[in-house]
N, C-alpha and C positions, 0 to 999 in steps of 0.2 A: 522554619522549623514546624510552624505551623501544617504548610503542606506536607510535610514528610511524614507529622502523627495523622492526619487526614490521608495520607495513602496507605499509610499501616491501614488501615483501616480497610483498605480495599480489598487486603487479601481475603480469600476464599475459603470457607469453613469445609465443603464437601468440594468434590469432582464433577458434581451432577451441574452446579453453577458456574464452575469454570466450563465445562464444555457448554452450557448454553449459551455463559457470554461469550465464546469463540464462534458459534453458529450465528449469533448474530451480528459480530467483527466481521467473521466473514460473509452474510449476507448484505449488508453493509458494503462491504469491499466490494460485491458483483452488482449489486441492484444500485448502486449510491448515483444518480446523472452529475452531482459535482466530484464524485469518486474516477467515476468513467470519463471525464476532462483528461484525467491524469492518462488511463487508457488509449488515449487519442497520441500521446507521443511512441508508443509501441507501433501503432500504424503508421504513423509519419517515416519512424524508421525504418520500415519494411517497406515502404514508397521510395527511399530515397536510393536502399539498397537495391530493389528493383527497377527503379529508372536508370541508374548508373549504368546494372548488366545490360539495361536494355541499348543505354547509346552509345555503351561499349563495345556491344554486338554488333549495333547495328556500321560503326564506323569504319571496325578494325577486324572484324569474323570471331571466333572463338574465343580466342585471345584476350581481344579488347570486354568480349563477355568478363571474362574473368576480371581483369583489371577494373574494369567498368563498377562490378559489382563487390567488389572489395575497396572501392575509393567510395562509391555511395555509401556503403554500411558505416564506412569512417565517419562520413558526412554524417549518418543519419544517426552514428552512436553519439555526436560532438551535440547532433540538434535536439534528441530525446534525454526524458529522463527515467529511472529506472521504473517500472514497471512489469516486463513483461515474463509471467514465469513467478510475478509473487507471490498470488494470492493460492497459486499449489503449493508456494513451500510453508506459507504459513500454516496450509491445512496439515502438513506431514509435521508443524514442531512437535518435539516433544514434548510431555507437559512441563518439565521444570522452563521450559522457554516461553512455552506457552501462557504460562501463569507471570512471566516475566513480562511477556509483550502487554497481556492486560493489565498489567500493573503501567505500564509503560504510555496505553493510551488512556490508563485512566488518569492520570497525571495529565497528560495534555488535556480532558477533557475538565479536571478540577480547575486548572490554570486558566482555560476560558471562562470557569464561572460555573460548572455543573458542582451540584453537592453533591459529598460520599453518599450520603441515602439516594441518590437519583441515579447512584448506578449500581445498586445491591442487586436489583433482580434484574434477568437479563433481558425483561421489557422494557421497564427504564435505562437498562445500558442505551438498548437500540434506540430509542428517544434522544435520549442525551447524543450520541452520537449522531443524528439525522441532526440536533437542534445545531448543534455547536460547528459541523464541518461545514457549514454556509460559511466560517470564517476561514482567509485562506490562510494563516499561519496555527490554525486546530488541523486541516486538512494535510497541510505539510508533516507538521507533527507527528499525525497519524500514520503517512507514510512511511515517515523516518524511522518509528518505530519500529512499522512492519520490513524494512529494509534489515534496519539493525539487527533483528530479531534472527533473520535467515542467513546474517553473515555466518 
């Protein structure tokens, strides 16, 4: 209960702060090197997809292209996790989502340990978010959100 009056807390008095902390969600999302880990299975999958067409091409002509690269992509969606495509749809949410997803990572960032004051402006957001996603279950979290956000 505690948490829940501490996330009240998070909501946003104007728009000017919610789009700032979105700019920094999303700066965050592209600049993060433990963000961009996550990024690396988007390329795996497009490695796996492409090796398939490739030995598929290469064994069977045309065909086996095709087959080839439709069993990789299989391979490569079973090996990857979602990523690829997210960090545009979070920039199109609209704002009642948008205001949801911050709510969403600021709970994951309270539950690690960040104070509601450490994420009122969207410098301290970015902060709080750099400090805390060195943990891999903040970092998850923070995806899941942003997944949930764009179903």
């Amino acid at each position: 209960k505690k948490l829940n009056r501490q996330i009240k807390k998070l909501k946003m008095e104007n728009n000017s702060t919610d789009n700032e902390r979105h700019s920094e969600l999303i700066r965050f999302l592209t600049e993060s090197t433990s963000m961009r880990k996550t990024a690396a299975n988007s390329i795996k999958h497009s490695l796996y997809a492409g090796g398939g067409a490739f030995a598929g091409a290469w064994l069977l002509g045309p065909v086996g292209g095709l087959v080839g690269g439709v069993i990789g992509s299989g391979i490569g969606y079973l090996q990857s996790d979602t990523y690829d495509g997210a960090v545009l749809a979070v920039l199109k949410l609209e704002q009642t989502k948008r205001n949801s997803l911050l709510q969403d990572v600021g709970k994951v960032l309270v539950t690690a340990g960040a104070t509601v004051q450490s994420l009122r402006s969207a410098s301290a957001f970015s902060e709080a978010l750099h400090q805390f996603a060195e943990q891999d279950s903040v970092r998850n979290g923070i995806w899941k959100a942003c997944v949930d956000s764009i179903r």
